[in-house]
C-alpha positions, -999 to 999 in steps of 0.1 A, spaced: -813 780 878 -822 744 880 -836 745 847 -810 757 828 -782 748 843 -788 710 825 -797 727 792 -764 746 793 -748 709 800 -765 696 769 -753 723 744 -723 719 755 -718 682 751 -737 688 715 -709 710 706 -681 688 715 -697 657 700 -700 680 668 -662 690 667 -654 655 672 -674 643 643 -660 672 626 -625 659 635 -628 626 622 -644 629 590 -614 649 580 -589 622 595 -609 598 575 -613 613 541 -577 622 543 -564 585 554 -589 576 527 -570 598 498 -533 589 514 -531 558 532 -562 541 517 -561 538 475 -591 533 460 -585 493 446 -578 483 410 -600 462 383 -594 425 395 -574 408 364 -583 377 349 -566 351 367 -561 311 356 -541 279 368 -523 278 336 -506 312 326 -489 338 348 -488 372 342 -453 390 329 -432 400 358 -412 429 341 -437 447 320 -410 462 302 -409 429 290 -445 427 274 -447 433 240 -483 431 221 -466 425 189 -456 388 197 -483 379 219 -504 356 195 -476 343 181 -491 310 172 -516 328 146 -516 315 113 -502 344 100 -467 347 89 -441 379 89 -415 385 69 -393 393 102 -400 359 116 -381 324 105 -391 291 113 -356 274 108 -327 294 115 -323 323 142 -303 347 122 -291 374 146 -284 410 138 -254 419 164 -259 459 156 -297 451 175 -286 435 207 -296 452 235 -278 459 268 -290 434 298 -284 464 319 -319 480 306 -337 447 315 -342 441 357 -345 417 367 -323 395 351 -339 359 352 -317 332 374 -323 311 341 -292 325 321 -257 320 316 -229 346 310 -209 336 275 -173 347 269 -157 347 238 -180 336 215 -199 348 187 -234 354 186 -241 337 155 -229 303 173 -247 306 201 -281 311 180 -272 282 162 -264 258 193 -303 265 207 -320 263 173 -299 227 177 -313 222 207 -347 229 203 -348 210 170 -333 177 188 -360 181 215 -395 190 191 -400 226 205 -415 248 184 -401 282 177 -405 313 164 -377 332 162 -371 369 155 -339 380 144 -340 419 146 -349 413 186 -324 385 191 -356 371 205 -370 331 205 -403 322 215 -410 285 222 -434 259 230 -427 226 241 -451 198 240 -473 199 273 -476 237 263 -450 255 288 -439 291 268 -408 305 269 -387 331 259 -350 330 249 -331 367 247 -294 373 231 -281 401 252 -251 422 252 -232 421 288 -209 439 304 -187 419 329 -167 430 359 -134 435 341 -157 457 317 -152 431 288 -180 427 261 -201 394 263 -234 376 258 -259 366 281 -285 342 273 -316 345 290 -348 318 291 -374 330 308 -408 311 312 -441 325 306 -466 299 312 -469 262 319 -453 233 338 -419 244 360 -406 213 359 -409 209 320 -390 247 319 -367 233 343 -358 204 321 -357 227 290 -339 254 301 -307 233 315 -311 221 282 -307 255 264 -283 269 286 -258 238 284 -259 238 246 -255 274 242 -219 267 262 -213 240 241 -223 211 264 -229 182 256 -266 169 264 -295 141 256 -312 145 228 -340 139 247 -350 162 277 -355 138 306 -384 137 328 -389 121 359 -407 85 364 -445 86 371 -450 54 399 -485 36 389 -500 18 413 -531 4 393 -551 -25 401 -552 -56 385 -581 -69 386 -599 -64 352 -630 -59 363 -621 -34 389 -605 -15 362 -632 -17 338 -657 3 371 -630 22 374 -625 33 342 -658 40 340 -658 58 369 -630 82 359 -651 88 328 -676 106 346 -654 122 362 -640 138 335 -676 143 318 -687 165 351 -656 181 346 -666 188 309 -697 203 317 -681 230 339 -678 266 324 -643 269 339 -621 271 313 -590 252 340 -622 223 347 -624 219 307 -586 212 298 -578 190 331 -608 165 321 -593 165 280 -553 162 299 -575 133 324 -588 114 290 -559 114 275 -537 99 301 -563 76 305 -561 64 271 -526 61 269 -508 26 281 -473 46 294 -496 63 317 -523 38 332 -531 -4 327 -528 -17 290 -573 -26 306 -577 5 313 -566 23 284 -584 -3 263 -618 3 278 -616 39 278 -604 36 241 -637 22 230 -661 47 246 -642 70 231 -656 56 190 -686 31 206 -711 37 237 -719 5 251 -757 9 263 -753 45 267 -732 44 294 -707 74 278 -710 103 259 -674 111 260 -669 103 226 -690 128 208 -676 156 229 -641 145 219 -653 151 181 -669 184 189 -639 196 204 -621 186 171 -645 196 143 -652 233 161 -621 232 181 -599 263 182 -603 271 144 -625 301 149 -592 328 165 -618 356 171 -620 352 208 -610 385 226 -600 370 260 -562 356 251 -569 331 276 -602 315 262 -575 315 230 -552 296 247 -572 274 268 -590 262 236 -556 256 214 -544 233 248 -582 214 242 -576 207 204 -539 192 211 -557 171 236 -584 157 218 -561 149 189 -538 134 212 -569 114 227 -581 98 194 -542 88 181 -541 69 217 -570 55 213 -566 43 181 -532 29 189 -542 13 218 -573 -2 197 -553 -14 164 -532 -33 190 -556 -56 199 -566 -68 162 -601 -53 166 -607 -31 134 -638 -39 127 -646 -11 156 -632 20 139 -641 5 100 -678 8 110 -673 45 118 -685 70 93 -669 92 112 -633 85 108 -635 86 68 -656 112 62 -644 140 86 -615 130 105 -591 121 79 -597 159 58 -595 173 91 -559 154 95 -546 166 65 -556 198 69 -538 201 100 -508 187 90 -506 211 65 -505 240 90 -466 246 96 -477 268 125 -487 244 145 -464 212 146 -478 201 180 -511 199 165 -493 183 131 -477 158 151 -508 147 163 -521 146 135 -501 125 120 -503 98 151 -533 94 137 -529 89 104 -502 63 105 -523 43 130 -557 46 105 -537 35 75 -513 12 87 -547 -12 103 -563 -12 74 -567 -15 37 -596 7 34 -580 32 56 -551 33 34 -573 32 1 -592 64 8 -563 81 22 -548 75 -11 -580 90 -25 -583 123 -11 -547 130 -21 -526 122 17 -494 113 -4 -486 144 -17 -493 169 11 -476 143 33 -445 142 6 -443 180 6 -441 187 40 -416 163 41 -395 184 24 -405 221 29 -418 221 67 -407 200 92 -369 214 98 -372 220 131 -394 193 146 -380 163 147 -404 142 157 -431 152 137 -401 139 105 -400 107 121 -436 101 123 -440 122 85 -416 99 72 -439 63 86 -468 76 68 -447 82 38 -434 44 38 -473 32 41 -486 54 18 -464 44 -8 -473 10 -3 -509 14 -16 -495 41 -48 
């Protein structure tokens, strides 16, 4: 009896340690199946771009809308509006806070007060009539999207609402913008310029403080260069070009960096022949899959143009030409590549660029000027004076600069 009384014990804690495993491996799968979802695919993520909130919102059809391709639906200077086409902004939630509710007015003159006002300011549009749609770009690269809607208000009386919604890029440059829109589609008045706030230097002034500084910050940048991170990559070209710019750092400063940039003093930079890289590859080759690689790239080029018109600005200023004469590099592939660019009407960011450069090559020098004259810069300049820069004006200011100097040398 005293044997198998603890044998009996034994089977029958087995048996209850069964049941309970029993028990909760049920509980478990089914809390696994319910309460538990298996995770989705992580999605590509970046510092730059956010994803769209209201996927009924997404549309494939107008998400490279900054390829070189044209459509027939899409015009570059007018938004021509069909009314029978608005949709109702009750079949769109949620309604961004960035809109405005407009009474009594036609839609035709509201579409006309924002092309205004995003030709006053240099933003650059594409706008599609049949969808009473505007997608826009500003300069520092925040997207947007401006909707004509049909609304209903509370005393059941057809209206318009006008909606700007941001889609990537700087909040405080959308914030700027879209008080902008919005007070010019009521009929507003505002600046022609949108205003920004003041950025408070405190720089030394020592020069040769700044020159190890600025030499400092250019390995900086290089390290951040080298990186495969595609956010790494365009905050070192947005780092170089502040630093070559004199509204953003010391006249010293600018001017030191602005000479690595075309001459490497005892092989202390490199920075230089990456910058020329960046713009003889550059974003040309659109047959990157990932959208943001796409992007990430276009945001490099605008940089590195923007980096050699500083730089050569900032260098012509001093009197020292002999600098940039001695470069092959300017005659032979920068200047094609300028007028090849400004001869892209998709692009008027990059145009604008462009064309900072060219004014500040050929109004330094004679030999500038002569072989711009050469390689025919009069009359691509002359014609998109008059067929493609009607809604950009600051790339006509700058068009019509190079058009005075050009004809100088004719």
């Amino acid at each position: 009896q005293q044997t198998t009384k603890p044998i009996r014990k034994r089977n029958q804690y087995k048996s209850i340690s069964s049941t309970r495993k029993m028990m909760t491996t049920k509980i478990h799968s089914s809390t696994k199946s319910s309460a538990f979802p298996m995770p989705l695919a992580p999605r590509p993520r970046s510092i730059a771009f956010r994803p769209v909130l209201n996927f009924q919102r997404e549309n494939q059809k107008h998400d490279n809308f900054l390829s070189i391709e044209t459509e027939e639906e899409k015009s570059t200077c007018t938004w021509n509006i069909n009314t029978q086409t608005l949709k109702d902004s009750s079949t769109i939630f949620p309604i961004e806070r960035t809109h405005v509710v407009l009474k009594n007015i036609s839609a035709s003159i509201v579409a006309d007060r924002v092309a205004e006002c995003l030709e006053e300011n240099s933003i650059f549009a594409t706008f599609h009539g049949d969808e009473a749609m505007v997608i826009a770009e500003t300069k520092d690269h925040t997207r947007f999207e401006i909707r004509l809607l049909k609304h209903q208000t509370e005393n059941k009386k057809d209206s318009l609402l006008l909606e700007v919604q941001r889609k990537s890029g700087c909040t405080i440059s959308f914030h700027w913008v879209a008080r902008s829109i919005l007070k010019s589609a009521q009929g507003i008045a505002v600046k022609a310029k949108i205003p920004r706030p003041p950025v408070v230097l405190s720089l030394p002034e020592d020069e040769s403080k700044d020159q190890f500084d600025a030499i400092e910050e250019i390995e900086n940048i290089e390290e951040l260069l080298e990186k495969d991170r595609l956010d790494a990559n365009v905050l070192g070209m947005e780092s170089l070009r502040f630093l070559t710019s004199v509204h953003s750092t010391t006249p010293k400063t600018a001017e030191i960096v602005s000479r690595l940039i075309f001459h490497n003093q005892e092989g202390k930079s490199t920075i230089g022949d990456k910058v020329k890289s960046i713009l003889q590859n550059g974003y040309l080759n659109d047959n990157y899959e990932c959208e943001i690689k796409r992007n990430s790239d276009r945001i490099m080029y605008n940089h590195a143009l923007a980096v050699v018109a500083n730089s050569l600005e900032t260098i012509f200023k001093t009197g020292d030409v002999q600098i940039t004469e001695s470069d092959t590099w300017l005659t032979e592939e920068l200047l094609p590549l300028l007028l090849r660019e400004i001869k892209c009407a998709q692009r008027p960011h990059d145009a604008f660029q462009a064309v900072k450069c060219l004014n500040a090559l050929v109004g330094a020098s004679a030999n500038f000027r002569a072989y711009a004259a050469k390689i025919g810069a009069l009359p691509v300049v002359l014609h998109i004076v008059k067929n493609g820069t009607c809604a950009h004006q600051r790339l006509r200011r700058e068009l019509e600069k190079s058009c005075t100097t050009l004809l100088m040398t004719a």
